[in-house]
C-alpha positions, 0 to 999 in steps of 0.5 A: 703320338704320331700328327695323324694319330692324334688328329684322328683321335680328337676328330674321330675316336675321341669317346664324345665324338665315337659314342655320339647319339642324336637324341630329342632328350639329352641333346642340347638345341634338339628339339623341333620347338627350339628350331622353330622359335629360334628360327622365329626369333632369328627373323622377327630380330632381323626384321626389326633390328633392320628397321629401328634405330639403334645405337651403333658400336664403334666402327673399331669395336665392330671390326674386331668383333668381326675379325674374332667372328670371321676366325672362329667360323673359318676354323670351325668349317675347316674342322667340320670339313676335315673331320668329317672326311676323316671320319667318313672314310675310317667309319663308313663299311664301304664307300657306298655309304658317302651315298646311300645309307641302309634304312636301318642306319641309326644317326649315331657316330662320329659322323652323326656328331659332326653333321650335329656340330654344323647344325649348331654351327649355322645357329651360330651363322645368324651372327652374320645377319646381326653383324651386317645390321650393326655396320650399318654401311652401304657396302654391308647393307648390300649383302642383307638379300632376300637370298641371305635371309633365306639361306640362313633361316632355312639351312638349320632346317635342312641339318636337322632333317639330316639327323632326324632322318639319318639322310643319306648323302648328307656328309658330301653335302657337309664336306661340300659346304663347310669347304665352301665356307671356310673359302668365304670366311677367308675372304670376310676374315681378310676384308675385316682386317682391311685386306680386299682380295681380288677374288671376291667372285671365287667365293660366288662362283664356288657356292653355284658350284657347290650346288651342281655338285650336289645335284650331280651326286645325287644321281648316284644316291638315286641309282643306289635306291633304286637299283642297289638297296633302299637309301636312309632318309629319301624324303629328307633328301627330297626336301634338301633337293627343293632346297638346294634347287632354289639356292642355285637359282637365287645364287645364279640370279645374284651373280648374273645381277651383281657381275653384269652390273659391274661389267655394264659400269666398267664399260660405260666408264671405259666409253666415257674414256674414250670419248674423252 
């Protein structure tokens, strides 16, 4: 077999992957109560993990625990991105569904599937939260925001809207996210083997621009709405929309805060310089 053909076979026409169906009962983790408390539970560990003493692993233990992590979920968003791209374009009748799916549109297929996987995928993302806890350092400590707690807590949500409601647009915000991610782990993956690249502010800038993107998308869904035929899942989009609003207002507040501060330290140490 040729590289693309097998590629696409395991990606794509695989018999798992090609008769998948989003289904509350045969589906593991599907369930809206399992959302609901493994959210719950998610929060209540990470509110009092960060507050009791506990016992620490061993700092070398931590950073292959870390560097196995940061592995596993940079190339499993590389696969997410990839199959699900694949996917799109040798499934979808015309382009037009990478937009607007027909209300009739049932959440079964390799597409489906894959927007499944990543909802398991951001169950498994809680590890980020556990790790950083674990660490204990200050550099690490920094990163447990309110906007990281926020985000890891509610994206299960907005995936599990996606495949509840067949939503429409769903597998640009997919590619979207999961490239976006496979950036991010790139740089965790290299900082846990005690490499520290020089384009830490890419991995920032990239998800602010993730966001715009999605909302520049969403002006063609709601042309097709409205002006074309009825898009799949319009309330889910609406709660993405919300959503997705509040992240780049969160994700642009911790950028201004955190690269202005930086600025502002460059600059008072460059005075000193000068001064001495």
């Amino acid at each position: 077999m040729p590289l693309l053909e097998t590629i696409t076979y395991y990606l794509v026409h695989h018999p798992i992957i090609a008769t998948f169906d989003w289904n509350h009962t045969t589906k593991p983790c599907s369930t809206f109560p399992f959302l609901i408390l493994t959210i719950l539970t998610y929060l209540t560990l990470t509110l009092t993990l960060s507050y009791l003493p506990i016992p620490l692993p061993p700092p070398r233990l931590l950073r292959r625990i870390s560097t196995v992590y940061n592995l596993v979920i940079l190339l499993l968003s590389f696969t997410m991105s990839l199959a699900t791209t694949l996917s799109s374009f040798l499934h979808f009748p015309s382009l037009s569904h990478l937009f607007c799916f027909p209300t009739s549109t049932p959440p079964r297929g390799p597409v489906f599937f894959w927007a499944y996987v990543f909802y398991l995928s951001k169950i498994l993302e809680f590890s980020d939260t556990f790790l950083i806890i674990l660490s204990r350092s200050p550099t690490s400590i920094r990163r447990l925001s309110f906007l990281h707690v926020y985000h890891h807590a509610t994206v299960p949500v907005m995936c599990y809207v996606w495949l509840s409601t067949s939503q429409s647009l769903f597998p640009v915000a997919l590619v979207t996210n999961a490239s976006v991610h496979t950036v991010m782990y790139s740089y965790y993956l290299l900082c846990s083997l005690g490499i520290r690249p020089s384009w830490k502010r890419l991995v920032t800038d990239c998800q602010i621009i993730q966001f715009v993107f999605s909302f520049a998308v969403s002006l063609v869904m709601l042309y097709y709405h409205f002006f074309e035929f009825r898009c799949s899942g319009i309330w889910g989009w609406c709660f993405n929309a919300v959503f997705n609003a509040s992240l780049l207002y969160l994700f642009l507040d911790f950028h201004s805060n955190n690269y202005k501060q930086k600025k502002d330290r460059l600059s008072n140490e460059s005075d000193k310089d000068k001064v001495l």
